[in-house]
Every structure is written in structure tokens, then in C-alpha cells.
N, C-alpha and C positions, 0 to 999 in steps of 0.2 A: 525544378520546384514550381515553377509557373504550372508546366502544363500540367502536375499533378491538381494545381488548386484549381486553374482552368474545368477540369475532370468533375469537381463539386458542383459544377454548374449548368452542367447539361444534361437534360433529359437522359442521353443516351446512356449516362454512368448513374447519377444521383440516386434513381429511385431504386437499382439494382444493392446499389452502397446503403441505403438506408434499410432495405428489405433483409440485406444480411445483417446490417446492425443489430436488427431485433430480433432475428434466428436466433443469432450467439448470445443475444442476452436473455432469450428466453430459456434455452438452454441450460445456461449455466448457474440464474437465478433459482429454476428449478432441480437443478443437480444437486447444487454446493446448497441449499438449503433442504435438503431431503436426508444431506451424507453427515452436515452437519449434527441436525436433528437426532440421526440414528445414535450417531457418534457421542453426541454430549448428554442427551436425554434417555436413552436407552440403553445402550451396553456400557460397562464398566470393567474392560479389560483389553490392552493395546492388542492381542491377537486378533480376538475376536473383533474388535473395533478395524485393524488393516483388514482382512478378509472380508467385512461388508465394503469398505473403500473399494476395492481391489473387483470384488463381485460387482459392485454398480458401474463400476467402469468398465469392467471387460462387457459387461450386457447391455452399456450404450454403445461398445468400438465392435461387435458381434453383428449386427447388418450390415456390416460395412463389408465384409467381408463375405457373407454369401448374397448381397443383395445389389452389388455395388454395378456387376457385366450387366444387371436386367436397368440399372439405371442410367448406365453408361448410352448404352443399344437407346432407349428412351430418349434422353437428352439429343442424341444425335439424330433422330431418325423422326420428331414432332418437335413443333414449336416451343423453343425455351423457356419462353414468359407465360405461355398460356402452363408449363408443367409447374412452372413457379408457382403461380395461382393457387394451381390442385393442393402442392404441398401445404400451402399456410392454410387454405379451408383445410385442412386433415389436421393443421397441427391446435386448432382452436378445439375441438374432440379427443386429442390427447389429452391438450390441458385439463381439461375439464377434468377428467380421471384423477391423473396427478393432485388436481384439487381437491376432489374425496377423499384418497389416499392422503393426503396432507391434514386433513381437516379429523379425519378418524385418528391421528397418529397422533396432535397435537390433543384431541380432548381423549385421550388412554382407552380407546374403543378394538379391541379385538386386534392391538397392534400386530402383535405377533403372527395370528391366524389369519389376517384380513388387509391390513393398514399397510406394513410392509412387503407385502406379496404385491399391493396394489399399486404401490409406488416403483418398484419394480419393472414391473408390467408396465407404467406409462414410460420409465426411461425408456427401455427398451423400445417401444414406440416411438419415441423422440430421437432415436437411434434409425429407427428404420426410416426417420421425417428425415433427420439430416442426410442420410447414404442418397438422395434421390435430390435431394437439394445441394449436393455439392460438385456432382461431376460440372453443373451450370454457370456456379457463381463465376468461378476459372474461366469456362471453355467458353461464357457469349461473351468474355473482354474482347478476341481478336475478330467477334463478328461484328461490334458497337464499335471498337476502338481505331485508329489509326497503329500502324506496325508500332511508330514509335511512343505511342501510348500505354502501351501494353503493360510492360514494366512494372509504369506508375500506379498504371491501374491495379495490378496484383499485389504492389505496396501496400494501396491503398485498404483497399479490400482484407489484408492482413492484418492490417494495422486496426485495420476498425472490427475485426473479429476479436481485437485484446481489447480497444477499447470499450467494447459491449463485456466483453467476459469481466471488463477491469467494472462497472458499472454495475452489471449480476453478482461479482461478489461483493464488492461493496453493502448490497441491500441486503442478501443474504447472511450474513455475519448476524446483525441482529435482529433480523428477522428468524434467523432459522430456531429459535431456542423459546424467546419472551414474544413474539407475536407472530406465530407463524402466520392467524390468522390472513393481516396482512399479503403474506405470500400468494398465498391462494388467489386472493382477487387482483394482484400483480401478473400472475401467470397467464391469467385467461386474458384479463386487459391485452396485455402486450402481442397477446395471440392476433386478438381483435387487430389491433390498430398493425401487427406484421399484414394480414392478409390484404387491408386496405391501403394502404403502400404500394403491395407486389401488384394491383392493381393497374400503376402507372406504368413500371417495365415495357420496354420500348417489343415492339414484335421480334422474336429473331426468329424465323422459319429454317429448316431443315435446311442444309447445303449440299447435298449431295441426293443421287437419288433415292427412291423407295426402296428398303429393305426388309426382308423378316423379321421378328422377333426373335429371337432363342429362348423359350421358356423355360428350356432344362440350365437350372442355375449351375448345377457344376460344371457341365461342359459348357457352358458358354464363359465361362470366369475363366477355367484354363483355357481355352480359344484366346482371349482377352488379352490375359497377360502375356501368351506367349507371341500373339502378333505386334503386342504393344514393345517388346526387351529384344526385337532387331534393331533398333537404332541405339547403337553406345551410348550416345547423350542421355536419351530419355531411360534407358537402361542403369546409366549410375545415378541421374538424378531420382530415380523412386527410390531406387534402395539406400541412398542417401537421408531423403526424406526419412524414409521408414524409423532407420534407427535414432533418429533427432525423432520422431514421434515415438519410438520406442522407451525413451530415456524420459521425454515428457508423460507417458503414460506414469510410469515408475515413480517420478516425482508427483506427480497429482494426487498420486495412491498415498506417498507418504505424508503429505503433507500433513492432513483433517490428526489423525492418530500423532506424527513427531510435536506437532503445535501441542496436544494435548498433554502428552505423557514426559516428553523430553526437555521442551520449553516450560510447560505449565503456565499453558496459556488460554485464556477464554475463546470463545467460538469468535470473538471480531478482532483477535487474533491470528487465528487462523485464515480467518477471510484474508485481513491486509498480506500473509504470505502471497495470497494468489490474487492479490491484487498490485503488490508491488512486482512479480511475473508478469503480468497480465500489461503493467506499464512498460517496464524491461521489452516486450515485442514488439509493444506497439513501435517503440525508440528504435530500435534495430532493423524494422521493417522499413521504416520512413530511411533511414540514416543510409542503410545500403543501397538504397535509390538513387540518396544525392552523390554517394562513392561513384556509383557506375554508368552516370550525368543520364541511365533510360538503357542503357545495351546491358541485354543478356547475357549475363558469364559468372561461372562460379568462381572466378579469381580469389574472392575474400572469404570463399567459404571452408577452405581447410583451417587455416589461424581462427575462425573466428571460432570453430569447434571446437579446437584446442583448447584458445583462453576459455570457451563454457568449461571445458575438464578440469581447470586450472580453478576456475569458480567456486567447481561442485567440490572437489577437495578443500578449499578454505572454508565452504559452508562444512563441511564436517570437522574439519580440528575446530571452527567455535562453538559447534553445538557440543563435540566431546569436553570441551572444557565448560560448557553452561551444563551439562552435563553431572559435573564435578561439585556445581554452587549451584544445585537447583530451588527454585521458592520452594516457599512450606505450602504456597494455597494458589488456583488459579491467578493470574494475573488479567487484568484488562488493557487495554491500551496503553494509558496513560503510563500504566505501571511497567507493562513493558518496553516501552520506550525510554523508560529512566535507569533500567535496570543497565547495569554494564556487560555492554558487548553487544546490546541489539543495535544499536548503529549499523556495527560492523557484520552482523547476520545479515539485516534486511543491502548490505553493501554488496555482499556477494551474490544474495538473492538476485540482484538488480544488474551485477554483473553478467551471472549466466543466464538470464532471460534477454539481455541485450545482445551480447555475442550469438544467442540461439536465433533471436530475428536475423543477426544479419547472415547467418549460416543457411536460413532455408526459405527468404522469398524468392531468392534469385532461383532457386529449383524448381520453384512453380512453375516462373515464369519460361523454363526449358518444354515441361510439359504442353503447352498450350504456342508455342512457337516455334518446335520442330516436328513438327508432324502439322499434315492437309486438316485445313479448317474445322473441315467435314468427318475428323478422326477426333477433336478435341475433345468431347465432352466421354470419349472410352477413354483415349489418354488418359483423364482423370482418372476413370474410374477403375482401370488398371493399378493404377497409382493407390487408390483407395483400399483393394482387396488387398495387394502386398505389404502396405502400411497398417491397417488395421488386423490382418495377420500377424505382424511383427509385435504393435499392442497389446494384443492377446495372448502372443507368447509373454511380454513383458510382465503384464498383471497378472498371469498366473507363476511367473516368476516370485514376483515379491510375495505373490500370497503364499507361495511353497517356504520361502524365505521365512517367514513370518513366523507359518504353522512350524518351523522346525526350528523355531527357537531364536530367530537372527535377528537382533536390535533394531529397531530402524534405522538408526542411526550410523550403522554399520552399511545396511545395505545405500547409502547414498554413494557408497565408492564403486558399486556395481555400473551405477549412470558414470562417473569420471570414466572407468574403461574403455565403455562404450562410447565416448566422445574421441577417443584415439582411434577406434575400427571407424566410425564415420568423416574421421579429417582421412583418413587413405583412401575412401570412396570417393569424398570429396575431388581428393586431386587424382583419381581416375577418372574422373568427368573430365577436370579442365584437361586432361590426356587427349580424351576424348574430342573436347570442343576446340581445341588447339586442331586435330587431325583433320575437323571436319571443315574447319576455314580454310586449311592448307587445301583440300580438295575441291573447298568452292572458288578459289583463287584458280587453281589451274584449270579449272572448266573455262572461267571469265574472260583466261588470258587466250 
């Protein structure tokens, strides 16, 4: 725990940890008040309402996936911090957009024909900001950091991706409905003061030598992943990953429409859902830090996906019973926190967001420390295409679910499933990282 707080204090971490604080929270201030918006102010019916969820999300997780080998190849092959830079001057011109599109949506200007196509169009762009911004955040910890930093530092960095997220929805909730105005000039600000930040980020230069580019996106993505999935380790921990984002995707999608239709609950309802998630990682990410005193290993992470499956099924037997005694009118806060059984909703809630932290920092942390330095920032972004592949099957999953009749509330047992296929992946890693200490012991001896 020292050396994680140690870690707040030097240049070499800080400015990188503060530069992604405002990523994730520009992000997510913009997302969850765009989805909100659509959701509460525009459409009036849970299909139609999940298929916009489900669409905005699969069109921010949609770069990631054919853009992620050109960003990988990038990060590795030019200076870290100076591509950091590029991305937040790019991302204060996205915002900008967003903010048209928010401001046309909020005063009833051409939503349909114009406002929502534009909003759209800037996730997406916020989508293509983060694919290029993420293979980094990961892969310059082991170039800034000490071995036995690393860890804390991908803790850390986790951690403060919920706590930004937990921060964006917070303001979102009421902003996105009675002032989005607001919003808008939240977005660009934050752009602003992201770029001025990423500023400080220490130099990381390329580590290995000069290589090509591959500008042909498909083949260089299959090149990618398949040079990346010869190492077992890093091999179960993506597709680990993947499905614990798979299951997150699914949830995020239901969340904006269940709050709405099933709970009947106002839009800063819906926010505290993903913000008592957003706390649940942050706790998980820190927590499994202190379990495993800084050494990489997925020991805790099959139980810890279990108990998430164990979670996601008691958040459905009490939403099927509020289900049963639903209000007559939206509720607000106050009110749904009096109402009986939110307690024990937001309890589950809070369970499987903390088991999912401690389920998947420790997999970063394989990606970025078993493979040559000079590989890190593709490891990621290997990691990137098969996870946001998986995404994309996910959200277009719920949104088939949807169109064909299936409750929401029903499909939350699609995520429990899926937390049993990812605790068997899980302990195929530790299979894995089990095999490969046994063979760096016999080299040693």
C-alpha cells in the first residue's frame, strides 16, 4: 500500500494517472448523458430504448476492434507521451461536436435528422480517441515503473478509471435531462484541462528498434493477435478479460432502459446504478492489490467471477420481485432508496462490481509483464481487438434479445452464465502461470 501511494507522487506516474482520470471521465460524462438524454427524453418504449443503448455502445467498442494493430504498431514503434498529447488535442474537436449534437438535442432542433446522427458520430470518434489511447496507459507502466510497481500501478490506473467513470456519472444523471446545457460546456472544459495535463507525462521513447507500419488494418490485426496468443499466459488472460468485458458490455446496455422500465426510476437513478459499479471496481481493483502484496497471478480470479455470477443472479430474483410491486410514477432518489429492497439491489450491485475488480486487474497486469517491453503496447492492443470483438458480439446479443421480445430482466442471467465460462478460463491461466514458474525454476536451478 505504500508503494501504490508512493506511485501518486512522482512525476513518472501522476501526470499519466491524472491524464487517464479525465479520459474516463470525459467519456463517460459524455456517453451516459447522451444515452440518458435519448432514453428519458426521446423514445418511450424499453425495445426501442435498449437498441439505442446497445447501438451507442457497440459504435464506441467498434474502433477497437479494427483500429486497435494500427495503434498497438504506434504506441510501440514512437514516443508514448508525445502520442498521448496527439490524442487529447484530437479529443477537445471531438468534444466540440458532441457539444452541437447535445445542444441541437436538448433545444428539439432536427433531433432525429441531425442531433442524434451527430452524437453518434462524436462517440464513435471518442471511440476511435480511446483505441489509441489505451494500448499506452498499460504498456508505459513497465517503462516509468520498477518490476515491482507495476501491479500497483495497473491498480491504480483501474481504479481511477471507476473513479472518473464513478465522477461522469454522477454529473450525468442530472444533467443529462433538466440541464444538459451544462454538459456541454463540461465536456469541452475537461477536454481542455485532459490535454494540459498530458502535457507533463514523462518521455517514454520507443524500446526496440525502427519498424514499418502495416497500414492494411485487417492483416495487420490478424498478424497481431496471432503473434500475441503463443504465450498461454497472455493467451487466457485476453480471453479472460474479454468475457468479464463481454458481461460488462451487457450490463451497461441494460442498465439506462432496466432503471427505467423495471425499477421506474428517474435518470439520477439510473446514474447511481453506474455509479455504485463504478465504486464496486474501483474497491476491487485497490483490494486485490493488497491480496497479492504487488506479484502478478490470477489466483483470486476464478472465485472472484463466480461470486460476480452469484451477484448477477440475486440482482435478478430482486429486480423479478420489484418487478411484482412496481411504483405507479418514476421515482427519484430519495424515493428509491426508501422504497423496499433497494438496499439489497444496490448490495448486489456493489457485490458484482467488486468481485469483477478483483477478477480482471490482475490480467492486465499479465499482459504488460510477460512479454519484452518493446511488445507491450501490441500486447495491449491484441488484448483490445479480441475484447472489444467479444463487446460487440455481446451488444449485439442483447440487442437481438431485446428485438425478440426478451425482458431485460431476464437477459441479466445471460451475464451469470457467462461468469462460469470465464472462472474456467480464469484457472486455465493459473494452469498456465503455475507451468511457467515451474519452467523458470528449472532453467534458474
Amino acid at each position: 500500500m505504500l508503494t501504490s501511494m508512493h506511485l501518486l507522487r512522482t512525476r513518472r506516474f501522476l501526470p499519466l494517472f491524472v491524464t487517464q482520470l479525465f479520459n474516463a471521465f470525459n467519456d463517460n460524462l459524455y456517453k451516459t448523458t447522451m444515452v440518458l438524454f435519448v432514453v428519458y427524453a426521446v423514445y418511450n418504449d424499453e425495445s426501442t430504448e435498449a437498441a439505442f443503448s446497445g447501438l451507442a455502445s457497440g459504435l464506441f467498442i467498434l474502433p477497437f476492434f479494427i483500429l486497435s494493430a494500427l495503434a498497438g504498431q504506434l504506441a510501440d514503434m514512437r514516443d508514448k507521451a508525445k502520442i498521448i498529447r496527439i490524442i487529447k488535442l484530437c479529443e477537445i474537436g471531438i468534444m466540440a461536436i458532441g457539444a452541437v449534437g447535445l445542444t441541437l438535442a436538448w433545444k428539439g432542433v432536427a433531433v432525429h435528422a441531425f442531433a442524434i446522427p451527430l452524437l453518434l458520430a462524436a462517440l464513435f470518434a471518442m471511440g476511435v480517441h480511446s483505441t489509441f489511447f489505451g494500448p499506452i496507459k498499460y504498456a508505459i507502466l513497465p517503462q516509468h515503473l520498477e518490476k515491482d510497481e507495476v501491479l500497483a500501478g495497473t491498480g491504480w490506473v483501474e481504479a481511477g478509471t471507476y473513479i472518473a467513470i464513478l465522477a461522469g456519472t454522477i454529473l450525468a444523471g442530472p444533467l443529462a435531462v433538466q440541464h444538459t446545457g451544462w454538459a456541454t460546456v463540461g465536456i469541452l472544459v475537461t477536454a481542455c484541462i485532459g490535454y494540459l495535463v498530458s502535457r507533463q507525462v514523462p518521455p517514454a521513447p520507443p524500446l526496440g528498434g525502427p519498424e514499418k507500419l502495416d497500414w492494411h488494418i485487417l492483416r495487420a490485426s490478424v498478424k497481431l493477435v496471432r503473434d500475441t496468443m503463443h504465450n498461454a499466459e497472455v493467451y487466457y488472460a485476453i480471453l479472460a478479460i474479454s468475457f468479464f468485458w463481454t458481461i460488462g458490455a451487457v450490463l451497461f446496455i441494460q442498465f439506462p432502459p432496466l432503471a427505467k422500465n423495471t425499477i421506474m426510476a428517474s435518470p439520477e437513478v439510473a446514474s447511481l446504478f453506474l455509479v455504485v459499479f463504478s465504486i464496486g471496481v474501483a474497491i476491487g481493483s485497490v483490494a486485490v492489490n493488497a491480496l497479492l502484496k504487488g506479484r502478478v497471478s490470477a489466483r483470486y480470479s476464478p472465485i472472484s467471477v463466480i461470486v460476480m455470477g452469484l451477484f448477477v443472479v440475486a440482482f435478478y430474483m430482486v429486480a423479478k420481485l420489484w418487478e411484482a410491486d412496481q411504483p405507479a410514477s418514476l421515482l427519484s432518489v430519495s424515493e428509491f432508496i426508501a422504497w423496499p429492497m433497494a438496499a439489497v439491489l444496490l448490495l448486489c450491485l456493489l457485490g458484482i462490481s467488486v468481485s469483477g475488480g478483483m477478477f480482471v486487474v490482475p490480467l492486465y497486469a499479465f499482459l504488460t509483464t510477460r512479454v519484452s517491453p518493446d511488445k507491450a503496447s501490441r500486447t495491449i492492443a491484441a488484448n483490445n481487438i479480441v475484447n472489444s470483438g467479444a463487446m460487440v458480439g455481446g451488444s449485439l446479443a442483447a440487442m437481438a434479445l431485446s428485438a425478440a421480445g426478451v425482458p431485460i430482466t431476464e437477459q441479466l442471467l445471460l451475464c451469470a452464465a457467462m461468469c462460469l465460462f470465464s472462472a474456467w478460463l480464469a484457472r486455465r491461466l493459473i494452469v498456465a502461470e503455475n507451468a511457467a514458474a515451474d519452467l523458470a525454476a528449472a532453467a534458474g536451478a
